[in-house]
C-alpha positions as CSV (number, residue, x, y, z in Angstrom):
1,X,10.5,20.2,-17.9
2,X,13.0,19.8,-20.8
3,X,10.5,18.2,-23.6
4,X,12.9,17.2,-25.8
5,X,15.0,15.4,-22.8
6,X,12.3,14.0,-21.5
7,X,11.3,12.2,-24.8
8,X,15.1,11.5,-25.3
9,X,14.9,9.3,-22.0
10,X,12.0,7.7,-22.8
11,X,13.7,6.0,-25.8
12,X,16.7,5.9,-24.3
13,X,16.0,4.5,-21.4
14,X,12.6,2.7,-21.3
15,X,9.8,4.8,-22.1
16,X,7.0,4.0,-19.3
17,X,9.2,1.9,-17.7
18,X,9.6,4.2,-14.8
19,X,13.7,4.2,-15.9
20,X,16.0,5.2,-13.0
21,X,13.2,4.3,-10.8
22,X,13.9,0.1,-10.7
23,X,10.5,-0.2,-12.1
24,X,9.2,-3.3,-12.5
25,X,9.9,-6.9,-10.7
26,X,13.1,-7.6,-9.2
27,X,15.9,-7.7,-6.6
28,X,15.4,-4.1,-4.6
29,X,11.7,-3.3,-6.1
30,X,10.9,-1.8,-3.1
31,X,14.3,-0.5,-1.8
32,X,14.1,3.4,-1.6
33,X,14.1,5.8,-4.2
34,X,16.4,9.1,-4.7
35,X,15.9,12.0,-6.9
36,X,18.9,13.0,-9.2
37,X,20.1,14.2,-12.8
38,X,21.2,11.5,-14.9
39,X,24.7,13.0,-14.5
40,X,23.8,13.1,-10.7
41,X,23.0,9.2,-11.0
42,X,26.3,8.4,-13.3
43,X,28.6,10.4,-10.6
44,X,27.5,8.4,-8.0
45,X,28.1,4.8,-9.5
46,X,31.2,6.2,-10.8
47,X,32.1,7.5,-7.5
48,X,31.1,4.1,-5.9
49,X,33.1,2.0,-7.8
50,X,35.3,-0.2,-5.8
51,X,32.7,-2.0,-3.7
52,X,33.6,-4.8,-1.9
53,X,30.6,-7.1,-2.5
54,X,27.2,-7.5,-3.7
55,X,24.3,-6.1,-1.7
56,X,23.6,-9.5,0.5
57,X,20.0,-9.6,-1.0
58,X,21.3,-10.4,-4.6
59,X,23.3,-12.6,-6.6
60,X,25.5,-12.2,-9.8
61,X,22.0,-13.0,-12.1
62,X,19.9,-10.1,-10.0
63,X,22.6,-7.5,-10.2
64,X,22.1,-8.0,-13.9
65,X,18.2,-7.8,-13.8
66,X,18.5,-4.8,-11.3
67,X,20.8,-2.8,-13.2
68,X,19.3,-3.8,-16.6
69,X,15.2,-2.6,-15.0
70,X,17.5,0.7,-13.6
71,X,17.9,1.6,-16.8
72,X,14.6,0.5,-18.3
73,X,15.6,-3.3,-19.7
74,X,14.0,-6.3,-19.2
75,X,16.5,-9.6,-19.3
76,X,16.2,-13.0,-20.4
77,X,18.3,-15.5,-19.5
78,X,19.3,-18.5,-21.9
79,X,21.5,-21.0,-19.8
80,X,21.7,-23.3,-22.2
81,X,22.5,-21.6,-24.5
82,X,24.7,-19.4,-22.7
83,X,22.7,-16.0,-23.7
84,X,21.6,-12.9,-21.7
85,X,19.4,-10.3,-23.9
86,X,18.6,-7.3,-22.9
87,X,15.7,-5.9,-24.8
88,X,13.0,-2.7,-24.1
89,X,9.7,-4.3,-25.8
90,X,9.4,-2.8,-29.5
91,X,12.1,-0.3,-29.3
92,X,16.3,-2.6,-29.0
93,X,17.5,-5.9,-28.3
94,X,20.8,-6.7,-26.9
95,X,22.5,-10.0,-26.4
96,X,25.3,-11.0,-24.8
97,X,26.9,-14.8,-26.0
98,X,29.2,-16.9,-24.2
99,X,30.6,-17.1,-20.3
100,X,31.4,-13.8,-20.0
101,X,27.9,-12.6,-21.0
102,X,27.3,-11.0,-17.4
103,X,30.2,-8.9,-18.0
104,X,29.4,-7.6,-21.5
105,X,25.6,-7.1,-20.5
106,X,27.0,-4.7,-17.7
107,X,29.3,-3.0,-19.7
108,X,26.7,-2.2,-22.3
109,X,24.2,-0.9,-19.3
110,X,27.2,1.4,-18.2
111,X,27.6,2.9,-21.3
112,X,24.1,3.3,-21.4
113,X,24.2,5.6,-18.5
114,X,27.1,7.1,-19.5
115,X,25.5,8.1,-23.1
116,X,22.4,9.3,-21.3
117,X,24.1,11.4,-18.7
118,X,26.0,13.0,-21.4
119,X,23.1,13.8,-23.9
120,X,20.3,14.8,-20.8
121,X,22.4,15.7,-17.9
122,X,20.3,18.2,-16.0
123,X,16.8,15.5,-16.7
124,X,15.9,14.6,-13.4
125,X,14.8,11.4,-12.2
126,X,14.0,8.6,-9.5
127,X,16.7,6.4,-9.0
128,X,16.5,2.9,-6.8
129,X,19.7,2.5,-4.8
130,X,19.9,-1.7,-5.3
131,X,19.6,-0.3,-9.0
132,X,22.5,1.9,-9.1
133,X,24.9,-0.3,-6.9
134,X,24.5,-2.9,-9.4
135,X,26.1,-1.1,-11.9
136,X,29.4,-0.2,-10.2
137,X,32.5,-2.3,-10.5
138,X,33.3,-4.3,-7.5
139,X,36.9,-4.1,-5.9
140,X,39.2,-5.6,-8.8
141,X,36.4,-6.3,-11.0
142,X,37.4,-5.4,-14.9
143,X,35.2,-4.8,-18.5
């Protein structure tokens, strides 16, 4: 295994958090995991794209959650203050103001992917399935 790659992806995307595996607690923890490159994994969502709907088992606020611990993020949601951060413990923090937080906090985890795929494509991973559907667009959906 690539050294340098795999230390790469551990910063960039979660180191220990089991990133591209849906580690952690959340909507599809369980569902079932796929091996693939990071280019592999950004192909696909790209290639799905266009979904009708949500998988039935999550809402609007899991997809974020799902996609965000896919890519080794942890969310925290501020209602009141309308405020979504994204943050991997002791390494980035990201937040997302405002009512179209949601959207801004996906954008951001598809350029995530998108960065990671193109700096380590050939590192292989596990990838959770609830995880990678919840970064594709849905059918008319916009960033």
């Amino acid at each position: 295994m690539d050294v340098e790659a795999s230390q790469a992806k551990q910063n960039s995307a979660g180191a220990g958090a089991g990133a591209g595996a849906g580690a952690g607690a959340g909507a599809g923890a369980g569902a079932h995991h796929n091996a693939m490159t990071w280019a592999q994994a950004a192909a696909w969502v790209w290639g799905h794209d266009g979904g009708k709907e949500l998988p039935a088992d999550i809402d609007a606020g899991q997809r974020i959650e799902a996609a965000a611990a896919e890519l080794g993020f942890d969310v925290q949601h501020e209602p009141d203050e309308q405020l979504l951060i994204l943050f991997r413990l002791d390494e980035e923090t990201h937040s997302f103001y405002g009512k179209d937080r949601a959207v801004g906090a996906l954008r951001f985890l598809r350029s995530e992917l998108a960065y990671v795929a193109t700096m380590h494509p050939d590192t292989l991973d596990d990838w959770n399935k609830t995880g990678l559907m919840s970064l594709c667009l849905l059918d008319g959906e916009k960033l």
